[in-house]
N, C-alpha and C positions, 0 to 999 in steps of 0.2 A: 220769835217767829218772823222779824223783821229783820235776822240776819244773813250776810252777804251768801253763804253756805247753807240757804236755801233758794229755789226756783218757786216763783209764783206763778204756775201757766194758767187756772181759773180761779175766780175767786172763791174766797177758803179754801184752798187747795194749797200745802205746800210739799215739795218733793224735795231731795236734793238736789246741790247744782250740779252740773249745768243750767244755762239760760235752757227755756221752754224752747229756744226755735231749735237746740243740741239735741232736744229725746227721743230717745225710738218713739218709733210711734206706738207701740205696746204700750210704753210708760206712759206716754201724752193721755191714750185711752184709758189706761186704768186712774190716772188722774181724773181722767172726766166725770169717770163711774165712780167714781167714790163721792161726788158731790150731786151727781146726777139724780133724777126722780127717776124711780123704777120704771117708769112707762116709756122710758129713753134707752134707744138699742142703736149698735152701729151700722152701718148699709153699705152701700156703691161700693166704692172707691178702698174703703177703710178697712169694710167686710172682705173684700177680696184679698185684701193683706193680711187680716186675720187668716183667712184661710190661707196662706202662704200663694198666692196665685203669683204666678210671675207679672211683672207691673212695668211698663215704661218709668224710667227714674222721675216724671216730670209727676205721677201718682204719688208718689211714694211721701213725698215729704207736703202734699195736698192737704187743707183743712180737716179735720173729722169730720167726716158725713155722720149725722146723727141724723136717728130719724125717729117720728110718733107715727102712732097710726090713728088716723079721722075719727073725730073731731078734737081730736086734742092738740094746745098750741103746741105752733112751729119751736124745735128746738133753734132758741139764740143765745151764743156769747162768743167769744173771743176766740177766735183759731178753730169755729162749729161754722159750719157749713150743713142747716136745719133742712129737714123735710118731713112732710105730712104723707103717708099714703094709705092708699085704699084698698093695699092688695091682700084681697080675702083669702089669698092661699098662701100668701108669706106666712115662716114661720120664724120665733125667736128661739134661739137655742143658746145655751153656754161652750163657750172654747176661751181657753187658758183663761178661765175668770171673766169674761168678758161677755156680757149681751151682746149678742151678734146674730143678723141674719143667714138663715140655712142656706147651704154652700151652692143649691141652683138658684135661689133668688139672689146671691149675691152675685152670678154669672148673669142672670137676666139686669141685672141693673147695669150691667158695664156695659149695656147694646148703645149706652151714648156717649161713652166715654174713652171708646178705644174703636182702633181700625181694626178692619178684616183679622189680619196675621195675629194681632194681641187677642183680638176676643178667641179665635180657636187657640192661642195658646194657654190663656188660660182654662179653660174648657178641658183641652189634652189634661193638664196638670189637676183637675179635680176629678177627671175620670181614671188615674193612674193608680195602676196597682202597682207600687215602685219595686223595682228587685232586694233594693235595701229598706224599707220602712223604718222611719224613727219610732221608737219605743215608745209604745201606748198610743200609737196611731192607728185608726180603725180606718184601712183604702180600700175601694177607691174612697170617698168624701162621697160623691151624688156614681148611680151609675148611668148610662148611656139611653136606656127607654125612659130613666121616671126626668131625669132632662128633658129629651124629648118629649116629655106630657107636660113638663113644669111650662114649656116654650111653647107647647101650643096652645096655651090656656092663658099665654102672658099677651098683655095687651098696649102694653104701655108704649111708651116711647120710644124706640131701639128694639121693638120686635122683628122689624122685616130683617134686622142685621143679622141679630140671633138665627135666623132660620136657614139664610144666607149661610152664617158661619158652622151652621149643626153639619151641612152638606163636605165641611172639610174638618168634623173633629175626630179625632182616632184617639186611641186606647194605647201608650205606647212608649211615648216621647219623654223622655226624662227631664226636659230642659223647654225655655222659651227657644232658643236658637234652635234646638234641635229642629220644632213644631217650624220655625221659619224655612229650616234647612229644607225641608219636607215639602212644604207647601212652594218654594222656589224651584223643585225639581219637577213635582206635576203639573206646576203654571205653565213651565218649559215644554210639556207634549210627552216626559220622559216615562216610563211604566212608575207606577206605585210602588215604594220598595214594602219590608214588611220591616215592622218594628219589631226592637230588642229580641233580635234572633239570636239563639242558642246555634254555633258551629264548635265544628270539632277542628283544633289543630293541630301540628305536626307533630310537637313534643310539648310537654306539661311546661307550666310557671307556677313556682310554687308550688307543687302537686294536684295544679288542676290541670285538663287537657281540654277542657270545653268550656269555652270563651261567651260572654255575649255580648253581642255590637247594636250600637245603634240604627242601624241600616243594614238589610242584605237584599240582594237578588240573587234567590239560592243558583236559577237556572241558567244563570249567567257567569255564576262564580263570583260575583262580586260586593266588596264590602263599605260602607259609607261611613266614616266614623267622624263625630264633628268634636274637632279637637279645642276646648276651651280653655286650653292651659292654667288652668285652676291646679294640676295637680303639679307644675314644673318648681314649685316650689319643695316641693316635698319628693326627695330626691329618689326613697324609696320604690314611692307610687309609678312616678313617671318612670323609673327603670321598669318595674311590673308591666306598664301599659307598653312600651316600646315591643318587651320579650312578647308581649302575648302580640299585639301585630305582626310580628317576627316569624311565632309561630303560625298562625295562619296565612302569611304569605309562603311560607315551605310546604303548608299545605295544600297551596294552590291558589287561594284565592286572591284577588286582584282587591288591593284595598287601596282606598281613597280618603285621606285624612284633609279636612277641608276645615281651617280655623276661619277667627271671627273675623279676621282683616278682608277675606277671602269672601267671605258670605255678603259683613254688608259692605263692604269697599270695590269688590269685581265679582258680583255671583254671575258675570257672563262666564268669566274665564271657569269659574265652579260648575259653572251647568256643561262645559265643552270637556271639562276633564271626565265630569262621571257618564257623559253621552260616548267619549273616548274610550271607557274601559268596558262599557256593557255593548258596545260594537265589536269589542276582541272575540275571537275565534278563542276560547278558555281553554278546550280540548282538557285540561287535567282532571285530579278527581274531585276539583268543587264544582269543575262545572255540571257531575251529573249529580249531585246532593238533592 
């Protein structure tokens, strides 16, 4: 038990190695849970990573937020960041094995932990009904009113945020940058586009001919797509994703692929491109879709 090919991250706890500061935080968590008393569940921070929330990287690799509920002692040990609460309408649920709080209270605890643009993206991503769903995922997670009840009934610390932030969450976004993309173009004066619209282009890819983008203004004819180069490795993908912008620019419409360097390094020059292309006179056939 005391050798080098294992990890000791709590005591009586052993995993294999890696050192404790190398593990997901999955493994870290279900380390905890296996030595932890039952009345121990994860929150903030931890909880919103359970639930997959998209996270500033400075979360992600954060203490475990553990937390009791009153009167019972504060969760303390090594790499636990403890809390007590009171809140009579938290609930505890299980995900991948894990005590964890329900997916709106884990959105009301981040109102102190994240700015504006984080807290509605994660918000966007727990109200998502995604086009692909991973298997044996029941989306969205929370929907959009019992939110809005869970937040008007929340009282704690980070509620003016929340409420602030309910005013910019959409149903939609498939990504953090996305929800940023979003919220940069309506700070900017620009119209509201609509999320993950279904168009039809010029000729099939792969045997599909209807496409769906991340951004459209159908009345404009024009398309937003924020390109995160995730797929340039995979040489397949990124040919598919070329042909189908390919095809919907033969079919008229005016698209706008706006990457990350773009977004957060010059979103001046991002907000004058896509002000640029819904100022064009479309005249083709997306512009009357």
């Amino acid at each position: 038990m005391r050798g080098p090919d294992l990890a000791r991250p709590f005591h009586g706890v052993r995993v294999p190695a890696p050192a404790p500061a190398q593990l997901a935080l999955s493994e870290l968590a279900a380390a905890y849970q296996a030595r932890a008393p039952a009345s121990h569940f994860f929150s903030h921070g931890t909880a919103a990573l359970v639930w997959d929330c998209p996270l500033p990287r400075r979360l992600e690799r954060a203490p475990l937020s553990v937390s009791v509920l009153a009167p019972a002692a504060v969760p303390r040990s090594r790499a636990v960041w403890g809390h007590r609460l009171r809140d009579l309408e938290l609930r505890v649920v299980q995900r991948r094995g894990l005590r964890v709080v329900d997916a709106a209270t884990a959105w009301c605890q981040l109102g102190t932990l994240l700015g504006h643009g984080d807290l509605v993206a994660a918000a966007d991503h727990l109200l998502l009904d995604p086009y692909r769903p991973l298997p044996g995922e029941r989306r969205p997670y929370v929907p959009l009113g019992a939110l809005r009840d869970r937040v008007a009934r929340y009282s704690a610390p980070g509620a003016a945020a929340l409420q602030r932030a309910l005013v910019d969450v959409r149903a939609g976004a498939e990504s953090r940058a996305e929800t940023h993309l979003r919220l940069l173009i309506t700070r900017a004066g620009l119209p509201e586009p609509e999320l993950g619209a279904w168009l039809d282009g010029a000729f099939t890819v792969n045997g599909v001919g209807r496409f769906r983008v991340d951004m459209a203004y159908r009345r404009h004819g024009v398309v937003v797509e924020y390109d995160g180069e995730q797929h340039r490795t995979d040489d397949v993908q990124y040919d598919t994703d070329l042909r189908r912008l390919e095809s919907l620019r033969e079919a008229g419409w005016t698209v706008v692929v706006v990457r990350r360097q773009g977004l957060y390094g010059d979103p001046g020059t991002v907000v004058a491109r896509i002000r640029s292309a819904l100022m064009r006179d479309t005249g083709g056939a997306a512009g009357s879709r």
